[in-house]
Every structure is written in structure tokens, then in C-alpha cells.
C-alpha positions in Angstrom: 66.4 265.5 171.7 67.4 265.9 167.9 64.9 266.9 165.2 65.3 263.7 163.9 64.7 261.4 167.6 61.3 263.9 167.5 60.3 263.1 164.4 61.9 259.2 162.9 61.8 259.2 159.2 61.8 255.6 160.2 58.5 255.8 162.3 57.0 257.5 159.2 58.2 255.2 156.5 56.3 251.9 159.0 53.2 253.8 159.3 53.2 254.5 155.3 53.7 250.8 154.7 51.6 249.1 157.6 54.4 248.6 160.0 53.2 250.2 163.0 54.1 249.6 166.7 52.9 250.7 170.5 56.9 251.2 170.3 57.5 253.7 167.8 61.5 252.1 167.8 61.6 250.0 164.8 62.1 246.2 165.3 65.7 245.0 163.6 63.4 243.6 161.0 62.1 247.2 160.4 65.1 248.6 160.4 67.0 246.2 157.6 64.6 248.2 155.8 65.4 251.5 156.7 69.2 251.3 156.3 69.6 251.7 152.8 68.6 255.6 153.1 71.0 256.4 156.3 74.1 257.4 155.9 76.7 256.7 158.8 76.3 259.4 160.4 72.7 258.8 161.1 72.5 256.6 163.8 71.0 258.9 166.3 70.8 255.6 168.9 74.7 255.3 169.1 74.7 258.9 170.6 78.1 259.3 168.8 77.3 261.7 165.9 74.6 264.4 165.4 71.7 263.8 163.7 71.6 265.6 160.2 67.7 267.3 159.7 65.0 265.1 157.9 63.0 267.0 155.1 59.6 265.1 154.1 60.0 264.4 149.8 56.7 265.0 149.2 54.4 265.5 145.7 51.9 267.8 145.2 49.5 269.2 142.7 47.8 272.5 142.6 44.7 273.4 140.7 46.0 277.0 140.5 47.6 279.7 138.4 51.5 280.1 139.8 51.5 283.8 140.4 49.4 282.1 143.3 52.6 280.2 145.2 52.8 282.2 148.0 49.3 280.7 149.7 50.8 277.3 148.7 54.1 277.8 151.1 55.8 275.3 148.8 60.2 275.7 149.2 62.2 277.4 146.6 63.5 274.9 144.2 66.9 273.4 142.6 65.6 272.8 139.4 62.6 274.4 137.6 60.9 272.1 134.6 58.4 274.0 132.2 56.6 273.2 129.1 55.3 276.7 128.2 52.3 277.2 125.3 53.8 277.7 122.4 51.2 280.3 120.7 50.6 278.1 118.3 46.9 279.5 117.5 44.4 277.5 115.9 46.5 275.9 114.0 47.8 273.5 116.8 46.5 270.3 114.8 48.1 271.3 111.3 49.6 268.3 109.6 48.9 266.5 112.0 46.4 263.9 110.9 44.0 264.3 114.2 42.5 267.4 111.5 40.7 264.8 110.0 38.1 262.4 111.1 40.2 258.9 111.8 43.1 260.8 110.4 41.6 260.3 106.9 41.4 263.1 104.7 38.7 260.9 103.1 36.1 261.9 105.7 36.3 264.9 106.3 37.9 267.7 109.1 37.5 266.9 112.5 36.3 268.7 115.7 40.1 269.3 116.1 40.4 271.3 112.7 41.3 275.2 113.2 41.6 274.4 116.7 43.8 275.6 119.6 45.2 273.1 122.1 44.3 275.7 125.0 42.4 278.6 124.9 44.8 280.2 127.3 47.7 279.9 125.3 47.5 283.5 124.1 47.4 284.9 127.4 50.5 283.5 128.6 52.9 286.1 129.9 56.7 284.9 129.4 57.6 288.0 131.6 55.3 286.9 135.0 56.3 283.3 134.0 60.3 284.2 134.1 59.8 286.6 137.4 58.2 283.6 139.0 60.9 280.9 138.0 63.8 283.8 139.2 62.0 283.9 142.3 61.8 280.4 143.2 64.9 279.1 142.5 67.1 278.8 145.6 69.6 281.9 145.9 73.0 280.5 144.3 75.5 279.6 146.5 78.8 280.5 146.8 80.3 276.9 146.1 80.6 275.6 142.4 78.6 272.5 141.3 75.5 273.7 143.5 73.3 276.6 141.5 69.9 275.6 140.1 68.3 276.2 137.0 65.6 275.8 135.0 64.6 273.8 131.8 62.0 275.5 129.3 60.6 273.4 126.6 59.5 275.9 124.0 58.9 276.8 120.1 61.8 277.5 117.8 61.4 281.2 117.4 60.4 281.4 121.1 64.0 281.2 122.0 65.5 284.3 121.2 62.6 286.0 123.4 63.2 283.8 126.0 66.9 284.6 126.6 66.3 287.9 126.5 63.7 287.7 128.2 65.7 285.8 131.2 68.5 288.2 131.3 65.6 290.7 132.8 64.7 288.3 135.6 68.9 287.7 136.7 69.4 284.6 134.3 71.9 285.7 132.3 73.2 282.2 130.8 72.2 279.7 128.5 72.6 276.3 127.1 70.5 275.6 124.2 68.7 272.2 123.9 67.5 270.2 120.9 65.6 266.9 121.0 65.7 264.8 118.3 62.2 262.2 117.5 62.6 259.2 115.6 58.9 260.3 114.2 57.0 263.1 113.2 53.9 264.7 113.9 53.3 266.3 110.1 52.1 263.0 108.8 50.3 264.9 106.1 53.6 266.7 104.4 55.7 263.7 104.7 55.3 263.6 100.5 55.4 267.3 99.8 58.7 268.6 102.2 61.1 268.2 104.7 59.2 267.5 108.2 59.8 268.3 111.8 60.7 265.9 114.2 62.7 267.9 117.1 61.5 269.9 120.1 63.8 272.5 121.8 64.4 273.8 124.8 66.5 276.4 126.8 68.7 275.6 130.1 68.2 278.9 131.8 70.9 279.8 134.6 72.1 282.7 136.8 75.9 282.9 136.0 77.3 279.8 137.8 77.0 276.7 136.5 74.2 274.6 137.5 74.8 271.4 139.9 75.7 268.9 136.9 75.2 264.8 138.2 77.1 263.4 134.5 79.3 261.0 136.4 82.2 261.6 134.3 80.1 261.3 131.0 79.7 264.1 128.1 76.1 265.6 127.5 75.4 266.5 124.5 72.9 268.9 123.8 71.2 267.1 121.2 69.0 264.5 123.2 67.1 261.1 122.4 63.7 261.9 122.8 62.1 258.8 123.9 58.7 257.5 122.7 56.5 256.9 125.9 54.1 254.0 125.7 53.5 253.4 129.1 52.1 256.7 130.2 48.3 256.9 129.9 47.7 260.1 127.1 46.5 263.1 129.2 47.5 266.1 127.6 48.5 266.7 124.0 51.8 268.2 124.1 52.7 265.8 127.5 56.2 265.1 127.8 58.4 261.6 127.9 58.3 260.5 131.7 62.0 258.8 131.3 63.2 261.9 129.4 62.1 264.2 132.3 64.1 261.8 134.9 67.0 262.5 132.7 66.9 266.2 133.2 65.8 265.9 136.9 68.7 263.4 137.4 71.1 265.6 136.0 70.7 268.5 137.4 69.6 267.8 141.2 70.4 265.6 144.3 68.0 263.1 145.7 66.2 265.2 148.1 65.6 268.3 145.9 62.9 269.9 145.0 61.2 270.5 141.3 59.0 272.8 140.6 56.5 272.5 136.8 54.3 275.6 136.8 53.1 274.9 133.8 52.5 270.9 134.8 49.3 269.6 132.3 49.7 266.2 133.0 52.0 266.0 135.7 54.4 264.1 134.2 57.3 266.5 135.9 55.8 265.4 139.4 55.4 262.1 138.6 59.1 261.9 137.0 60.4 263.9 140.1 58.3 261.0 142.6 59.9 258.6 140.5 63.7 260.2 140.8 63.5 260.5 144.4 62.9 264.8 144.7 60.1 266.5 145.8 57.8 267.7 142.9 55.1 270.7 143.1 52.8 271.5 139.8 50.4 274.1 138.9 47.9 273.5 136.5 44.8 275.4 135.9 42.5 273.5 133.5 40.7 271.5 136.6 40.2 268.0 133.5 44.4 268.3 133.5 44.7 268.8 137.0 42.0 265.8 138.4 44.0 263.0 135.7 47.6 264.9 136.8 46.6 263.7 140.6 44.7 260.4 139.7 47.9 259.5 137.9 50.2 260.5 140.8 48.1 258.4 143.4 48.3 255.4 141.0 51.9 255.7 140.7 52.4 255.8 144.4 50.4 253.0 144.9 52.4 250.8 142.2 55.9 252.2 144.0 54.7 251.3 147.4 53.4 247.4 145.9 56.6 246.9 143.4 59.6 248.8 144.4 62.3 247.3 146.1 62.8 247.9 150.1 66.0 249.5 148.8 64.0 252.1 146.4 61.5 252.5 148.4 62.7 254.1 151.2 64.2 257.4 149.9 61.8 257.7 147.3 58.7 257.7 149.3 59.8 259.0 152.4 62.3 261.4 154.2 65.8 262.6 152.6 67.9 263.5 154.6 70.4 266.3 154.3 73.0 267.9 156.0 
């Protein structure tokens, strides 16, 4: 019997949504709803084509530093998503109005004044971080339109470190990425000079060109960034959701796996549950990591209650690949 007879994807998707059976064969009724995610040459009950092997999508979160992967046995991924400290020092909150109490000068500096966002932030080690992207991105393949990268969200002058950085760890190429607000965080200088209101970031690749899902449409480098006012507020530098669906639908399959190893709030993961690709985050502050997974479970539950039978099968469950 085929991998796929052994182990249903169907049989798995009934028992995650109450449809269970002394027959593990789906009824027809179970089955209208597990069509949408097989291809033609699925049907294993016909007997006329081979089964293709099931991988599990699956989500998880690690309360761990990366260098620690290898007890995780997570797979090597198509696209790698970090947001890496930007050595910002204690001046993380400067001109932004959370230095003051109510974001009044009036009354006075706040706990937040002369602060870091994370006191691990000078520790971080772009060198370790880099060898551990390399070496987790899937080998790339000897077809075009297949090779992964990875996506770095980073300071201004952290860029030019970065590429050279990469070329060290076999990522020789770049695209550079700029992301364009429609507000700023430097309330406090908006009368004295120019403000800030972009956040860049590096496409870091091997020599091939990453997979690239535009559908005939020209990216432009310079991106939207999108305000998120949905998302509950976990971690101060957390990234748009929708903006992180962009990237992960750009530049991977359904199926796929992402990797954040820097996660905070787990918006990657969540993005990546929400895309239909598996998603696997380290983050090593355990306040992060505990709202990271209580925000995960809460968006699987909301998926499982309001996405359509349609959506909810190859987001939730098995892809299935050749």
C-alpha cells in the first residue's frame, strides 16, 4: 500500500474537524470536502495513478536559541524570514513619544527612557546568524525558478555588513528592499527635520534566482508597508502580518516550509499558517515566546471556525507534493 493509503491526509483532516468514523474511508460527504486539495492524480481509490507523498504543514514555536535546531529535527527550508536586532542601544525609544509618560513631554521621561528594546541585542552574532540561515535553506537545485532565500529585515547601515557578510556563508546575491510607512515613529522631530518612515531589508540568495510566484506582475522593490490593526501588540519592532504573507507568497509554494529564527511574536508562523506553509520560530525571551504560541492557537482555532471548506483543507492539513 502507498504512503498515502497508510496514512489519508483525508482521515487526518476528519479527525482535526470532528469527523471521525469506525471506517477510516471518508463518506462522499467527507470527501466534497477534501477535493479541493487533490490534484488528479491523487485518487489513490481508482488504482490508476500513483499516489504522490503527503507532508504534514505544521507550525511550531520553540523557546530556544537557533544554534539549537538540530534537537528540534525541523526540515531545511525554501524561504528564511528574519527580523534581526538592530543594535540600536538604549536609545531604542528616541523620538519616539513612548520616552515620555503618556507621550507628553509635560510629565516627564518614562520607564522606557534610555532604554533598550532587548538586552540581548548586543550580543547578536550576524556571522552564527548567517551560518545558520546557509545551512537551512534547502541545497539549490539544478532547475531555475526553484532556489530559496532568505529575507532580513534590518537597520540602514546594517546592510553593507550583511552582504558581506552573506558572501562568507555561500549567498553571494542580493536584492535590496525598502519599505515605505505612511507614518512615523519620530513624532517628537516632526517640527525640527526630515523624519523616518521606511524599514529596509535584504533578499539574500545563493546565485540562482529564487522561486519568484509574481504571476506575470512587476515587484518593485520599494514596498507598501501596511499598518496592522488587527494583530494584538506583542513585541515592539513586530512586523505587518499581511506584509509577511506577501513575501512568503512570493517566494514559496503552498506546502513549503519557513523558517523565523529570530520570531518575537510569531507573526512569520502565524503569516506562514495563514499562507498555507509550514512555519518554525525560535525565540528565546520565554514572555515573547508564551504570547507567540497563545496567538498561534487562537488563530488556528478562528481558521478551523471561519475558513471556508475550500481554505481549510490545505491550510490546516497535509500538502501534498510530488
Amino acid at each position: 500500500r502507498s504512503r498515502l493509503a497508510r496514512k489519508s491526509p483525508e482521515r487526518g483532516w476528519c479527525k482535526a474537524h470532528g469527523l471521525q468514523s469506525a471506517n477510516p474511508t471518508p463518506s462522499p460527504h467527507q470527501r466534497a470536502f477534501l477535493r479541493p486539495h487533490m490534484t488528479d492524480t491523487e485518487d489513490t481509490e481508482s488504482g490508476l495513478e500513483k499516489a504522490p507523498r503527503a507532508r504534514r504543514v505544521e507550525h511550531k514555536l520553540f523557546n530556544d536559541h537557533f544554534q539549537n535546531y538540530k534537537r528540534h529535527a525541523i526540515p531545511k527550508a525554501q524561504l528564511v524570514i528574519a527580523d534581526i536586532p538592530y543594535n540600536l542601544g538604549n536609545n531604542a525609544y528616541a523620538s519616539n513619544p513612548a520616552w515620555y509618560e503618556g507621550g507628553d513631554n509635560a510629565n516627564g521621561e518614562s520607564k522606557l527612557a534610555g532604554t533598550e528594546f532587548f538586552d540581548t541585542d548586543k550580543d547578536f552574532r550576524i556571522s552564527e546568524f548567517l551560518h545558520f540561515c546557509s545551512t537551512m535553506l534547502v541545497k539549490e537545485p539544478k532547475e531555475t525558478g526553484k532556489s530559496p532565500c532568505m529575507i532580513v529585515f534590518c537597520a540602514f547601515d546594517q546592510q553593507m555588513e550583511l552582504i558581506e557578510e552573506a558572501k562568507k556563508h555561500g549567498l553571494n546575491r542580493y536584492i535590496n528592499l525598502v519599505f515605505t510607512k505612511n507614518f512615523s515613529a519620530q513624532v517628537l522631530k516632526a517640527n525640527m527635520r526630515v523624519v523616518g518612515n521606511c524599514e529596509y531589508g535584504l533578499i539574500l540568495y545563493r546565485d540562482k534566482l529564487p522561486k519568484f510566484n509574481n504571476h506575470g506582475r512587476m515587484v518593485f522593490n520599494a514596498m507598501e508597508w501596511p499598518r496592522d490593526t488587527e494583530s494584538a501588540k506583542i513585541h515592539p519592532t513586530q512586523k505587518p502580518v499581511t506584509l509577511l504573507q506577501r513575501l512568503i507568497d512570493l517566494f514559496t509554494d503552498p506546502g513549503d516550509v519557513v523558517i523565523d529564527p529570530c520570531c518575537g511574536s510569531g507573526s512569520t508562523v502565524i503569516a506562514a499558517h495563514r499562507s498555507g506553509r509550514s512555519g518554525y520560530g525560535f525565540e528565546i525571551k520565554k514572555n515573547f515566546h508564551k504570547a507567540a504560541c497563545e496567538w498561534l492557537e487562537l488563530d488556528s482555532r478562528q481558521t478551523c471556525l471561519f475558513a471556508s471548506p475550500q481554505r481549510q483543507a490545505p491550510q490546516i492539513q497535509e500538502a501534498l507534493i510530488a
